[in-house]
Biopython code that builds the backbone (N, CA, C, O; Angstrom):
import numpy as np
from Bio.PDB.StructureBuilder import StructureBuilder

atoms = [
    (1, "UNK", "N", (-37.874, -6.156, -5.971)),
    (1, "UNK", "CA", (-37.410, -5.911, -4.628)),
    (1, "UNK", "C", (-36.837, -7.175, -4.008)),
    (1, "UNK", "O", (-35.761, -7.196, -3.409)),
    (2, "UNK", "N", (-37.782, -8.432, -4.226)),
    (2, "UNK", "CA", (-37.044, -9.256, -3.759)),
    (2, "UNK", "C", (-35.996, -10.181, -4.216)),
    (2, "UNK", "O", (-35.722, -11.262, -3.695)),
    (3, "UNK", "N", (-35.454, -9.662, -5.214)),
    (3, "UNK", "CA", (-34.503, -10.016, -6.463)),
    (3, "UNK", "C", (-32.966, -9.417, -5.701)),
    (3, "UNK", "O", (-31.911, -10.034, -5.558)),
    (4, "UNK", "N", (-33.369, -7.755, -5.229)),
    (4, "UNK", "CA", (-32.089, -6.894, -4.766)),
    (4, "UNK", "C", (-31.866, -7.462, -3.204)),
    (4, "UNK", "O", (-30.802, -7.536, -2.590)),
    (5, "UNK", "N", (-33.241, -7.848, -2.748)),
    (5, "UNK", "CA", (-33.102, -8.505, -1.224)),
    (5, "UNK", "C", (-32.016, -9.831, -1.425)),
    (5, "UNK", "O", (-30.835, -9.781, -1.082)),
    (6, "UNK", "N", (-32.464, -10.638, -1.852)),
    (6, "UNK", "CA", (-32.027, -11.963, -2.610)),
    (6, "UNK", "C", (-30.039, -11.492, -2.649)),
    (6, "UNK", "O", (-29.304, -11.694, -1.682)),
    (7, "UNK", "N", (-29.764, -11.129, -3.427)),
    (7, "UNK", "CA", (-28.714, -10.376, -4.403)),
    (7, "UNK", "C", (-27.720, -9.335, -3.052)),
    (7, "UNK", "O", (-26.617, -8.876, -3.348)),
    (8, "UNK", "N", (-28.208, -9.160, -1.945)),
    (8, "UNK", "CA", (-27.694, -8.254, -1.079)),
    (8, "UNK", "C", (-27.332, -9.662, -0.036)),
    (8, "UNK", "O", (-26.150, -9.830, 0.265)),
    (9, "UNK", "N", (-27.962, -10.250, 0.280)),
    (9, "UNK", "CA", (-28.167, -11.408, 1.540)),
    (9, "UNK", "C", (-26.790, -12.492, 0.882)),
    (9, "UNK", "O", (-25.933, -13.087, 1.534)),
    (10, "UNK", "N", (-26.962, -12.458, -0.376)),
    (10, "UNK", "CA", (-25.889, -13.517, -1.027)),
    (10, "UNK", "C", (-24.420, -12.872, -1.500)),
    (10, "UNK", "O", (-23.531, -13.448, -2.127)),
    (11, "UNK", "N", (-24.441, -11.582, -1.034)),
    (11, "UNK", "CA", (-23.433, -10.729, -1.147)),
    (11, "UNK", "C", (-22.693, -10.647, 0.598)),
    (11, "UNK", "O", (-21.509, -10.522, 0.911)),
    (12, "UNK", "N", (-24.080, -10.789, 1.597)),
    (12, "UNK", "CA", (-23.439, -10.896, 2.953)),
    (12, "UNK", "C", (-22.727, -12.023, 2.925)),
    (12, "UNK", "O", (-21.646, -11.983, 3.514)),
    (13, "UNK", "N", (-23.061, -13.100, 2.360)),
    (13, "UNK", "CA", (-22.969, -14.984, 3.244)),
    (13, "UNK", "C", (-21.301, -14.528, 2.224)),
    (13, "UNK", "O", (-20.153, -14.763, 2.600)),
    (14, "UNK", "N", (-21.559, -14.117, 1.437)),
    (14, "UNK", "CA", (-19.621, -14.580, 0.533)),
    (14, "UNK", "C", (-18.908, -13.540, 1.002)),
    (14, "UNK", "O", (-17.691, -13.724, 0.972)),
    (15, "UNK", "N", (-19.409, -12.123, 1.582)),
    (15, "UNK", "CA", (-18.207, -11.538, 2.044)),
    (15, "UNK", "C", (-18.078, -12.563, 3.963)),
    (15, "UNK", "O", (-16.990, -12.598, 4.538)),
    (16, "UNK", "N", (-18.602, -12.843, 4.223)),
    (16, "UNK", "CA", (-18.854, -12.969, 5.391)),
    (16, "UNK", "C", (-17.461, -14.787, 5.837)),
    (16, "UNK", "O", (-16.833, -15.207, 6.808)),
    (17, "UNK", "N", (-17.667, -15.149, 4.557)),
    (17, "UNK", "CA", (-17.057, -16.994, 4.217)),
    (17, "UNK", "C", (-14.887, -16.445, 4.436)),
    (17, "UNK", "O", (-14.262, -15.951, 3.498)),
    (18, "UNK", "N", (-14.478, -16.630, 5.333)),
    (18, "UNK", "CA", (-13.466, -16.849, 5.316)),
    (18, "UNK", "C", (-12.722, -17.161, 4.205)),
    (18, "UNK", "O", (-13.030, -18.240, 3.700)),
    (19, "UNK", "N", (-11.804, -16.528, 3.645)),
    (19, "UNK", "CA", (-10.852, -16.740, 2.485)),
    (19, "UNK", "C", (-9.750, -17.800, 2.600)),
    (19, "UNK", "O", (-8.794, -17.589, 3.347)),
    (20, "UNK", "N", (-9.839, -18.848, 1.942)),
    (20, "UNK", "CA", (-8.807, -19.743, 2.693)),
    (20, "UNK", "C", (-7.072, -19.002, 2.292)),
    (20, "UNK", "O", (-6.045, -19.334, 2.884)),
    (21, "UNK", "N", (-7.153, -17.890, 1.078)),
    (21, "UNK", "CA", (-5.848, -17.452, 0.882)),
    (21, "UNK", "C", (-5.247, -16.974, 1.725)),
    (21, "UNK", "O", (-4.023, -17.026, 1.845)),
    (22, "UNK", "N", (-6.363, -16.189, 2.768)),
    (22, "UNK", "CA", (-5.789, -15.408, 4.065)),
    (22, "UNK", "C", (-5.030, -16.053, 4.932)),
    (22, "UNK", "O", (-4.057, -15.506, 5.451)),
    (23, "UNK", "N", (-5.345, -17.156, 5.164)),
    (23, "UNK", "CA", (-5.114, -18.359, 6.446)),
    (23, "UNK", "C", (-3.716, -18.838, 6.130)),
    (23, "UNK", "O", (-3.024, -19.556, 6.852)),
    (24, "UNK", "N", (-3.411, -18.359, 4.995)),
    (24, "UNK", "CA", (-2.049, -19.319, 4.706)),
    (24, "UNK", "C", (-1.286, -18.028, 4.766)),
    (24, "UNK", "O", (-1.640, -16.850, 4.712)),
    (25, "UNK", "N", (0.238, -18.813, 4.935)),
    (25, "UNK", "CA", (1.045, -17.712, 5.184)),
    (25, "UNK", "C", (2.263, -17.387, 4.270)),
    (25, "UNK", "O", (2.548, -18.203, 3.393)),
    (26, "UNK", "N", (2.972, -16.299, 4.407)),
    (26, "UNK", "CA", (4.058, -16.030, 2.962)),
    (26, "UNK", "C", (4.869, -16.511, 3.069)),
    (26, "UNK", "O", (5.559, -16.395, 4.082)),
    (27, "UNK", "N", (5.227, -17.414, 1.898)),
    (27, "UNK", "CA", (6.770, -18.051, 2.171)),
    (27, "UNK", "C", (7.918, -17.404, 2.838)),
    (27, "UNK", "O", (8.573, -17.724, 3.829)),
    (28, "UNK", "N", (7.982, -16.400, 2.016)),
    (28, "UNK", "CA", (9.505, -15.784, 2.637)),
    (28, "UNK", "C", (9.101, -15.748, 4.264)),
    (28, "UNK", "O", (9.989, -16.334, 4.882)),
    (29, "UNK", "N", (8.243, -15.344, 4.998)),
    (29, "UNK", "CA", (7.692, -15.070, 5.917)),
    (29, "UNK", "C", (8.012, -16.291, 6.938)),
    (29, "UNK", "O", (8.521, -16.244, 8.058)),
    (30, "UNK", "N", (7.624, -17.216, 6.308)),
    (30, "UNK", "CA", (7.722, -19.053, 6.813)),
    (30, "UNK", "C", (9.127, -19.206, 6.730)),
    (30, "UNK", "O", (9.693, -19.568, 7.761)),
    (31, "UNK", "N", (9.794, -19.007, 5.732)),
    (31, "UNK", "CA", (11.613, -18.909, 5.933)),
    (31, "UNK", "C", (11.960, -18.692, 6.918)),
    (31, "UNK", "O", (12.361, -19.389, 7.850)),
    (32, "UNK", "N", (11.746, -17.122, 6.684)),
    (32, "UNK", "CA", (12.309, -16.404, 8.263)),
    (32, "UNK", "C", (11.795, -16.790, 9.327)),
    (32, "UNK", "O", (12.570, -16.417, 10.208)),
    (33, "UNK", "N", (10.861, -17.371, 9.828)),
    (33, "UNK", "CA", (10.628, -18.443, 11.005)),
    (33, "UNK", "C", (11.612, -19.253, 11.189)),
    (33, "UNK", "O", (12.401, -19.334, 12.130)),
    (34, "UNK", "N", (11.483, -20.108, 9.818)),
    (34, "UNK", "CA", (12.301, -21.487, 10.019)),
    (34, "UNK", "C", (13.438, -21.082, 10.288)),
    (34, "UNK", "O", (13.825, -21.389, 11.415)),
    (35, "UNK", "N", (14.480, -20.200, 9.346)),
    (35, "UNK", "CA", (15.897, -19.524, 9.627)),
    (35, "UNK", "C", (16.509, -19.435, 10.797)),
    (35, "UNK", "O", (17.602, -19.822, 11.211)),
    (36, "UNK", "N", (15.099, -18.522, 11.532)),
    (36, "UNK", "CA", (15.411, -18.246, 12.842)),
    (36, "UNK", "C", (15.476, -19.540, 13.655)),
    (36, "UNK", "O", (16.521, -20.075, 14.025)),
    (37, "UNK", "N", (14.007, -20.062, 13.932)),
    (37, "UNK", "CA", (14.379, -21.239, 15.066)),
    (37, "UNK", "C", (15.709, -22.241, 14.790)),
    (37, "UNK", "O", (16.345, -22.956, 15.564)),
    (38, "UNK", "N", (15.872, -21.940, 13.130)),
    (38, "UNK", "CA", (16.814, -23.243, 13.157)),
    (38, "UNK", "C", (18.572, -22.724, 13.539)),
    (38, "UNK", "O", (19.574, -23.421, 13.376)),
    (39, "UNK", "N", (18.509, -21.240, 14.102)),
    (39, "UNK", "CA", (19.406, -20.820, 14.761)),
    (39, "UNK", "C", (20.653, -20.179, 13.428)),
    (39, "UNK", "O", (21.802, -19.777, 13.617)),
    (40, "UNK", "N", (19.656, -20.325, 11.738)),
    (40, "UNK", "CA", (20.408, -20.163, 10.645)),
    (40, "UNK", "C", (20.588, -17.574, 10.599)),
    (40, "UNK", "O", (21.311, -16.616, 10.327)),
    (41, "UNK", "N", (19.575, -17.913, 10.991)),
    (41, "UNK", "CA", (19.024, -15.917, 11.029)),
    (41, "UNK", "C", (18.742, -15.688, 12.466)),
    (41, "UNK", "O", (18.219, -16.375, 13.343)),
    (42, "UNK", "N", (19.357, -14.269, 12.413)),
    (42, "UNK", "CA", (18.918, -13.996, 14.026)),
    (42, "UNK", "C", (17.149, -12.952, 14.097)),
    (42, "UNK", "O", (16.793, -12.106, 13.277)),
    (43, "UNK", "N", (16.520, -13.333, 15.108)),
    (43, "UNK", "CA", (15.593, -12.773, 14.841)),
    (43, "UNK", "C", (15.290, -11.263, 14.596)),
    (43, "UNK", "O", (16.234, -10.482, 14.478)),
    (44, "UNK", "N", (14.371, -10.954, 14.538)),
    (44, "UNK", "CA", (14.089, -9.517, 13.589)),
    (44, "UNK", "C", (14.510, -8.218, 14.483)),
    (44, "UNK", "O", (15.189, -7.198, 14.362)),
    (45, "UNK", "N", (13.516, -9.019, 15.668)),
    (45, "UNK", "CA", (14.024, -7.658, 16.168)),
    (45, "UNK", "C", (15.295, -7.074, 16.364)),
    (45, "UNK", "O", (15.647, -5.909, 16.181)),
    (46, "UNK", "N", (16.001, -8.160, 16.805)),
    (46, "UNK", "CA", (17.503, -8.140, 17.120)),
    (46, "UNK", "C", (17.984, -7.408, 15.611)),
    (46, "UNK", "O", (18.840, -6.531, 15.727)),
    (47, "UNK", "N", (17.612, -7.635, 14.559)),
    (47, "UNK", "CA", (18.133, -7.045, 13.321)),
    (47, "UNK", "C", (17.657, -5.787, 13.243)),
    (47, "UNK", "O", (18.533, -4.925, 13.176)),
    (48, "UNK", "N", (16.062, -5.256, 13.228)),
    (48, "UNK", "CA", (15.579, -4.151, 13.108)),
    (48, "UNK", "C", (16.971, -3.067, 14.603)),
    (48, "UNK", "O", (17.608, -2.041, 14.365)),
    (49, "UNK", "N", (16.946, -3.759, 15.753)),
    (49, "UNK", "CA", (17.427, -2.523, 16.536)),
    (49, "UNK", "C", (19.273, -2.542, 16.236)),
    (49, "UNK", "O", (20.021, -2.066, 17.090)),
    (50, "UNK", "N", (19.764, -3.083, 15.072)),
    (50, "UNK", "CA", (21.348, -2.976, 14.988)),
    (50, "UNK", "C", (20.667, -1.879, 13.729)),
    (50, "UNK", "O", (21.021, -0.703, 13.822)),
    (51, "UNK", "N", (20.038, -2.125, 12.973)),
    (51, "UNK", "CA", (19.798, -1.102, 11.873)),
    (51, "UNK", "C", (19.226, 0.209, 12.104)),
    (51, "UNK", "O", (19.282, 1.107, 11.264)),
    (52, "UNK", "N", (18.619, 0.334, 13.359)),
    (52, "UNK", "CA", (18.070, 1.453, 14.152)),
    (52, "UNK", "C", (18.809, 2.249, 14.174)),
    (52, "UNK", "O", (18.699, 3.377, 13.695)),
    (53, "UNK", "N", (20.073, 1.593, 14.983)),
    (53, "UNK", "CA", (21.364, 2.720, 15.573)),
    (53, "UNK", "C", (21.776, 3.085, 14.664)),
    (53, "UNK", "O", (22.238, 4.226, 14.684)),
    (54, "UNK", "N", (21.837, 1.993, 12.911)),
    (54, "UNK", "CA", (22.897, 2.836, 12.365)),
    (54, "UNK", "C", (22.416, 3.967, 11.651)),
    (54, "UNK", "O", (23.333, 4.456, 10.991)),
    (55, "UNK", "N", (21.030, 4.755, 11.483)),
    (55, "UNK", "CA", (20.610, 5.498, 10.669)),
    (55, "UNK", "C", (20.997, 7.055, 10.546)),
    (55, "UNK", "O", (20.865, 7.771, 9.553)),
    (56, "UNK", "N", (21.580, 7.440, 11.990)),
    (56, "UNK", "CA", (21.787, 8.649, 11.809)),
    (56, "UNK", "C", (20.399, 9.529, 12.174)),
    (56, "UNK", "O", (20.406, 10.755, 12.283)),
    (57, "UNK", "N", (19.342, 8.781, 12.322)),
    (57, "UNK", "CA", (18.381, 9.870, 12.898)),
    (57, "UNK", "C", (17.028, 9.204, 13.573)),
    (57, "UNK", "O", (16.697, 8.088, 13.174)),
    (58, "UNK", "N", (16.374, 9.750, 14.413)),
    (58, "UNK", "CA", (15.561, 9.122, 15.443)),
    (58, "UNK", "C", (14.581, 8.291, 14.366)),
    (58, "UNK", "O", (14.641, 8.586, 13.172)),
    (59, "UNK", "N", (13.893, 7.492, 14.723)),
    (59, "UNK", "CA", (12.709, 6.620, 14.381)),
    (59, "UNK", "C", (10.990, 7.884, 14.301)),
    (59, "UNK", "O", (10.850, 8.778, 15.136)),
    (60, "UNK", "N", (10.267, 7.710, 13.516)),
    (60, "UNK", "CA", (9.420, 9.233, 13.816)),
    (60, "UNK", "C", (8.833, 8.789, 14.812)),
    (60, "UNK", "O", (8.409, 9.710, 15.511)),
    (61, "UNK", "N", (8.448, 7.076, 15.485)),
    (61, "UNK", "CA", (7.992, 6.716, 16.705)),
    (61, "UNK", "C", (8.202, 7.210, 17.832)),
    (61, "UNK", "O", (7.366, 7.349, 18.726)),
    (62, "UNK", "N", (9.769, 7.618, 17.866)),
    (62, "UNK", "CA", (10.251, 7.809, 18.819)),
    (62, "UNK", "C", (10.098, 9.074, 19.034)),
    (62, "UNK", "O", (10.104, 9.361, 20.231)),
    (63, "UNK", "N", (9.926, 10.171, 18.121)),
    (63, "UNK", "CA", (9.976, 11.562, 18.244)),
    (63, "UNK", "C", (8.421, 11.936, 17.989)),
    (63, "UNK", "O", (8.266, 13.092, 17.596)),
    (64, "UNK", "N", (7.297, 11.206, 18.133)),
    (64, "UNK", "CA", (6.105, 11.592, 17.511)),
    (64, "UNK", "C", (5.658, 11.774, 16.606)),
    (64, "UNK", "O", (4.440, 11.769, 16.427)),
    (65, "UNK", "N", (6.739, 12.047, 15.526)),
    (65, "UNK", "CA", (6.434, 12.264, 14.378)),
    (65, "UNK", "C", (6.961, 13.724, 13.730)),
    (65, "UNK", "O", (6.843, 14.045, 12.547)),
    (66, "UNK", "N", (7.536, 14.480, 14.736)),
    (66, "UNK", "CA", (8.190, 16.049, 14.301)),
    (66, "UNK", "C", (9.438, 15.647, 14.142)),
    (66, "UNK", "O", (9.673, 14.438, 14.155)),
    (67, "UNK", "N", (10.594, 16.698, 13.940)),
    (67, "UNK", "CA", (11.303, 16.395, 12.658)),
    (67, "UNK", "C", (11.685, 16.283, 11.711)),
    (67, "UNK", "O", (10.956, 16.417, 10.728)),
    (68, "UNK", "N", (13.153, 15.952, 11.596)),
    (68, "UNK", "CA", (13.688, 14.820, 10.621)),
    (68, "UNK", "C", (13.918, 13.790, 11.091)),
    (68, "UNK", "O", (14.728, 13.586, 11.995)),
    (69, "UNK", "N", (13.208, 12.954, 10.520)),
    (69, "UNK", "CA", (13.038, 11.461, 11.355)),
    (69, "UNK", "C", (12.924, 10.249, 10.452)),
    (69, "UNK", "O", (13.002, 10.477, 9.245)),
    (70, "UNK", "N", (12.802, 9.368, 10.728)),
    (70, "UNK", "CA", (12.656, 7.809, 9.445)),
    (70, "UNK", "C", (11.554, 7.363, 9.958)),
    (70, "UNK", "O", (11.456, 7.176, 11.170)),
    (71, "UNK", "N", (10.425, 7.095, 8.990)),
    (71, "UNK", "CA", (8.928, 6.338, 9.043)),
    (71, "UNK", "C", (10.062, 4.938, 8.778)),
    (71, "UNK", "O", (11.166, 4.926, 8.233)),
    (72, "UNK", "N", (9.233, 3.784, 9.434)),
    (72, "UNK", "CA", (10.109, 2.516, 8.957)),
    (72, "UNK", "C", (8.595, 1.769, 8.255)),
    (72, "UNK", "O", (7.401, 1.807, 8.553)),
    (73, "UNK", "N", (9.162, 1.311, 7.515)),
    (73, "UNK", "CA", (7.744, 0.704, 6.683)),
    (73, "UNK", "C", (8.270, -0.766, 6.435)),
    (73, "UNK", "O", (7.843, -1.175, 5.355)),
    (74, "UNK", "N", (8.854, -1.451, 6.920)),
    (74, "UNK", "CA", (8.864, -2.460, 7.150)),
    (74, "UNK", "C", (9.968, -3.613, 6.079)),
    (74, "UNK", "O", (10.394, -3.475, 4.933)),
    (75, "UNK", "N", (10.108, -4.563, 6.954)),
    (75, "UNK", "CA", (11.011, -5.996, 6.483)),
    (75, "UNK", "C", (10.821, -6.165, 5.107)),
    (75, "UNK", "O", (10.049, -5.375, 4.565)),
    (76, "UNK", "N", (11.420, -7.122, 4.352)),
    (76, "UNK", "CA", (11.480, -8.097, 3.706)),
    (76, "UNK", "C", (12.503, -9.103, 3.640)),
    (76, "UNK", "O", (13.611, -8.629, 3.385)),
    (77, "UNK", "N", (12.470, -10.240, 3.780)),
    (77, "UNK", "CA", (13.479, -11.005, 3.793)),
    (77, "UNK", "C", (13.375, -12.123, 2.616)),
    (77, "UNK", "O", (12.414, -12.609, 2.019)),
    (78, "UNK", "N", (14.799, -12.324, 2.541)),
    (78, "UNK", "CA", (15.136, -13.066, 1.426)),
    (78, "UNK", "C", (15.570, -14.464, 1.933)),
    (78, "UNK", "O", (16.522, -14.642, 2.693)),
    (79, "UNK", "N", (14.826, -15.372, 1.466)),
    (79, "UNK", "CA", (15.709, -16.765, 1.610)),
    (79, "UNK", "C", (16.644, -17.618, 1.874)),
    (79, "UNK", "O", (17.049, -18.340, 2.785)),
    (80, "UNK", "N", (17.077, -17.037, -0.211)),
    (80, "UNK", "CA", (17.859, -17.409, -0.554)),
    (80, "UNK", "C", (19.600, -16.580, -0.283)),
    (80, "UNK", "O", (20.620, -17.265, -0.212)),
    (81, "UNK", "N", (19.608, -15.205, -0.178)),
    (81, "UNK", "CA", (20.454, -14.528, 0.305)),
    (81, "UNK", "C", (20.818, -14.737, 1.844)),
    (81, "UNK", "O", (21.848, -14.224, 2.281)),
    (82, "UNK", "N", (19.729, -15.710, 2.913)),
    (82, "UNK", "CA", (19.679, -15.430, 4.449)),
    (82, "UNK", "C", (19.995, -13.644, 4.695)),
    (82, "UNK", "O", (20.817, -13.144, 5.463)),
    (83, "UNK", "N", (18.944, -12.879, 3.671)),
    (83, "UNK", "CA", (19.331, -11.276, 4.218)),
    (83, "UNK", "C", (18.007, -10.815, 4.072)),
    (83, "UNK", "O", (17.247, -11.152, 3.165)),
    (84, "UNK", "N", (17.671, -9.775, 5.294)),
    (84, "UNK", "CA", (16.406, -8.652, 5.118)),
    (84, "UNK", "C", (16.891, -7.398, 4.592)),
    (84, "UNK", "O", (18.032, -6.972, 4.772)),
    (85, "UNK", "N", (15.760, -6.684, 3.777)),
    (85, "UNK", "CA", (15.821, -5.625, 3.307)),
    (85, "UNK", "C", (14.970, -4.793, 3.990)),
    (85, "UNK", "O", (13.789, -4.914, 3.665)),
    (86, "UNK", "N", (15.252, -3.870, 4.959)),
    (86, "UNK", "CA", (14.528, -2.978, 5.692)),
    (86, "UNK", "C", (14.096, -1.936, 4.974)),
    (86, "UNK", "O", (14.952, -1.566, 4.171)),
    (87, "UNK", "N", (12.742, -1.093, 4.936)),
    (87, "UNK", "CA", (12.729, 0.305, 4.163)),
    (87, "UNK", "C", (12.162, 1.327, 5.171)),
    (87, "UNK", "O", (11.477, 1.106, 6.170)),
    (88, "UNK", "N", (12.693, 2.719, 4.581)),
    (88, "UNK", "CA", (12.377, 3.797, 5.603)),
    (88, "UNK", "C", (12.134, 5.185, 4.882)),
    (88, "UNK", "O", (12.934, 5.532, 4.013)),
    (89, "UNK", "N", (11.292, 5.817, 5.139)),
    (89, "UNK", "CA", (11.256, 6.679, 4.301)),
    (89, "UNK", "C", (11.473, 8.116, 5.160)),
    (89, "UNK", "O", (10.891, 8.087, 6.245)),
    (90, "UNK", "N", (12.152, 9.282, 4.899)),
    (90, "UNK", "CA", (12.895, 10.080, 5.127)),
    (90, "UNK", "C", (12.324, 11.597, 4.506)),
    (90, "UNK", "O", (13.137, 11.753, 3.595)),
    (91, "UNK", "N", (11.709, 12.415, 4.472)),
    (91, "UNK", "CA", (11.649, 13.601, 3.428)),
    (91, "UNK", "C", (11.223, 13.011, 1.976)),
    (91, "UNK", "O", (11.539, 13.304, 0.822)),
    (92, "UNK", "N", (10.579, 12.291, 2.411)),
    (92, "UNK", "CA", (9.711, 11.703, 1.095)),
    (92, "UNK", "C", (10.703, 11.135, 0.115)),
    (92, "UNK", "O", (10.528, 11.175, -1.103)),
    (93, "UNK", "N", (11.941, 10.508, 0.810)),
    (93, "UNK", "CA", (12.775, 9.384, 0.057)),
    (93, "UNK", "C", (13.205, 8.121, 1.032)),
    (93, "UNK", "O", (13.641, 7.978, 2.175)),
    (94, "UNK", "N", (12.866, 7.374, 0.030)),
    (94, "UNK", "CA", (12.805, 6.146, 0.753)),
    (94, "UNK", "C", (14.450, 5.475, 1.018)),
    (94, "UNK", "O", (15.344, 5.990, 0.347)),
    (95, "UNK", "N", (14.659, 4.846, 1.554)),
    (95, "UNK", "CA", (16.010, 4.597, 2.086)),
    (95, "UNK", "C", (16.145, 2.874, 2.774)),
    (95, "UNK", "O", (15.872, 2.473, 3.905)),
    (96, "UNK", "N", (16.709, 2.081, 1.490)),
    (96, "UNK", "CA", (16.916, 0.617, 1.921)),
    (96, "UNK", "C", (17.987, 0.210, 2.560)),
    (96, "UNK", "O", (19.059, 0.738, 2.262)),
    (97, "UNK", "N", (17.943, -0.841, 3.603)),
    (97, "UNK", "CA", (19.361, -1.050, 4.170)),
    (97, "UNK", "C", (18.617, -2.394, 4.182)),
    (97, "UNK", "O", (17.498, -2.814, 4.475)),
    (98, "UNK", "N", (19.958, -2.929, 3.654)),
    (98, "UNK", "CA", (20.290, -4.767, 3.459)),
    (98, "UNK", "C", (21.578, -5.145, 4.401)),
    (98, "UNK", "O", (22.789, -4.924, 4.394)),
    (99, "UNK", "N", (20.472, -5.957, 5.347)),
    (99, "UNK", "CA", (21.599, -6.508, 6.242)),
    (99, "UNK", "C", (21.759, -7.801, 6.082)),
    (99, "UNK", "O", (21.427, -8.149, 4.949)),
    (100, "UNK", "N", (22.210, -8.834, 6.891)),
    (100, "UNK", "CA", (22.976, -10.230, 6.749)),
    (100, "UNK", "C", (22.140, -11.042, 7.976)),
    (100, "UNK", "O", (22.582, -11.103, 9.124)),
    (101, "UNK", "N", (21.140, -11.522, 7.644)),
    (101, "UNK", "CA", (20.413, -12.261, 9.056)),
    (101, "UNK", "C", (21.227, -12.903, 9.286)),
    (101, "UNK", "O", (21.097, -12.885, 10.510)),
    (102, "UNK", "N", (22.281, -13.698, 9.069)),
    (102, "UNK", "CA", (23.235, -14.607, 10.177)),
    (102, "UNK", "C", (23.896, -13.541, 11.155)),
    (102, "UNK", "O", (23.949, -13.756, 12.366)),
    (103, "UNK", "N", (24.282, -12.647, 10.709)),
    (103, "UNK", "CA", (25.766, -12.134, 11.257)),
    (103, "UNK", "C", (25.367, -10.805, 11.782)),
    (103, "UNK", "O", (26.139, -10.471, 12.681)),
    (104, "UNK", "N", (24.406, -9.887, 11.541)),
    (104, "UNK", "CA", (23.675, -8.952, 11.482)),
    (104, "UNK", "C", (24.645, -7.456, 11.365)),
    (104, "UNK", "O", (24.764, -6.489, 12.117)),
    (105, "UNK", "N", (25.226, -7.806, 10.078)),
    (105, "UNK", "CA", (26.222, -7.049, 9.208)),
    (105, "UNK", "C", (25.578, -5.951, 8.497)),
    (105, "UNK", "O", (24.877, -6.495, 7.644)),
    (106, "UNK", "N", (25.465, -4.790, 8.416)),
    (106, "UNK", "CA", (24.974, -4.113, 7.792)),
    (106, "UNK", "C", (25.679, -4.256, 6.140)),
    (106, "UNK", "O", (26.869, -3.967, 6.016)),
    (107, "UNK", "N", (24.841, -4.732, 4.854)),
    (107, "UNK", "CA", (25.490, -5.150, 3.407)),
    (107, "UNK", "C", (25.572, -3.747, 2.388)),
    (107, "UNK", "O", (26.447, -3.396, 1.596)),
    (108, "UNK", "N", (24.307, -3.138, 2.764)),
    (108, "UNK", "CA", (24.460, -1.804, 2.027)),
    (108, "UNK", "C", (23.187, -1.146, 2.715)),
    (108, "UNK", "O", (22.417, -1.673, 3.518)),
    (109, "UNK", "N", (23.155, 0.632, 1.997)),
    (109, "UNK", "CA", (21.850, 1.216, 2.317)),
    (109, "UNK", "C", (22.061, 2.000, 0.670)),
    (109, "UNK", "O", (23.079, 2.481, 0.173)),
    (110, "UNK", "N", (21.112, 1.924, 0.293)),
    (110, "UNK", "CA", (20.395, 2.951, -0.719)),
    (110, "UNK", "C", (19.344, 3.429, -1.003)),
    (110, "UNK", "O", (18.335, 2.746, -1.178)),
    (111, "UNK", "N", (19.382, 4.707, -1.104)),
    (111, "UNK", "CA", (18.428, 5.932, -1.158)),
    (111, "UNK", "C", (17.762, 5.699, -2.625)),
    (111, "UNK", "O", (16.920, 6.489, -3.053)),
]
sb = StructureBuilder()
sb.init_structure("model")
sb.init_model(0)
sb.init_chain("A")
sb.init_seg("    ")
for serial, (resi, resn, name, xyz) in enumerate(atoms, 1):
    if name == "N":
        sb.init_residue(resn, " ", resi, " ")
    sb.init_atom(name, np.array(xyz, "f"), 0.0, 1.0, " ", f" {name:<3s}", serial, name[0])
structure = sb.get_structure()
């Protein structure tokens, strides 16, 4: 018993110890900071709402969720391209649009 006591208490203290992997943050992530302040990418939001308009159909946020609508599941940005890849999923197909963080050019969308 006091082996599983032991064995449970030393299972609290290590889930309990802060992960130092958490604390740090994702490069690409740290890019797109830097990009932005350094006036190289425009910020996200400003990108997410030019890619908004161009979809052709409401956000499911915006409509509650009834519909035909686009779940947006979020950014990725690239570096080395200075471009994010937005994804959205639609009738259970997902749908990428790559825009141009300098210029906020829409580059392509594919389904």
């Amino acid at each position: 018993m006091k082996r599983i006591l032991a064995s449970l208490l030393l299972g609290c203290a290590i889930a309990a110890t802060p992960a130092p992997v958490l604390a740090q943050s994702n490069s690409a992530q740290e890019a797109a900071r830097r990009d932005t302040e350094m006036g190289k990418a425009l910020p996200l939001r400003q990108i997410e709402a030019i890619v908004f308009r161009t979809l052709g159909a409401p956000l499911c946020s915006n409509t509650g969720g009834q519909g035909n609508c686009y779940e947006y599941l979020g950014p990725a940005y690239d570096p080395n391209a200075v471009a994010y890849r937005l994804k959205f999923m639609r009738n259970s197909r997902v749908t990428f649009v790559d825009i141009d963080a300098r210029t906020g050019r829409v580059l392509s969308r594919a389904r």
